[in-house]
C-alpha positions, 0 to 999 in steps of 0.5 A: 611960723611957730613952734609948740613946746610941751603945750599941754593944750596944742599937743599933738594937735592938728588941722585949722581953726577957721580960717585962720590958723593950721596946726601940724605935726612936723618931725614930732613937732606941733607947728602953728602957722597961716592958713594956706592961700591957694587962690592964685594956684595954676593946675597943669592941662595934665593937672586938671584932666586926672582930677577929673578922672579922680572924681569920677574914679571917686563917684564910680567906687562909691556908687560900687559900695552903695549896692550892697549886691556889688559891694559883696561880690567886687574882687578886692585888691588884697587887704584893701578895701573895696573903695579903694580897689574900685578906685584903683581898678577905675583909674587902671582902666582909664588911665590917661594918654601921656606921649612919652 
C-alpha cells in the first residue's frame, strides 16, 4: 500500500483507476493501493435474502419518485427525502424473519 504525502496531484483523491488501482482517504490520508478481488466472496443464505430485499426496496422507491402525483403526496421521514423514507418504509414493511 502506499502513502500520498503533500501530492499535489493525488490530494484528496479517491476512487479506482480502471481496474487497477483505488485511491482512499484514510485518517485524512490519501492511500493508493490494489484493486479489491472479490471474486472468491461467499455471502450468507441471510446475506443474500436482504440484498434481494434491498433491491427490491431500491425498485419500489424509485418507482415512487418516477410519478410525480406519489412523489408529491409520500409521507417524508423528516428531512430525509423521499427515496429514502420509501425505502425505509419498504424495508419496514418487509423486514425479514430472523428466529432469535
Amino acid at each position: 500500500m502506499a502513502e500520498s504525502k503533500d501530492n499535489i496531484v493525488m490530494k484528496n483523491m479517491s476512487g479506482a483507476i480502471g481496474k487497477l488501482i483505488v485511491f482512499r482517504r484514510v485518517n485524512g490520508k490519501t492511500i493508493a493501493c490494489k484493486y479489491p478481488n472479490r471474486s472468491k466472496v461467499v455471502y450468507t443464505e441471510e446475506q443474500i435474502q436482504y440484498r434481494a430485499l434491498f433491491s427490491k426496496a431500491s425498485a419500489f422507491a424509485s418507482s415512487i419518485i418516477k410519478d410525480p402525483a406519489k412523489r408529491a403526496s409520500y409521507k417524508r421521514h423528516g428531512e430525509t427525502s423521499v427515496y429514502h423514507s420509501a425505502l425505509k418504509d419498504y424495508m419496514n414493511a418487509h423486514r425479514l424473519n430472523k428466529s432469535v
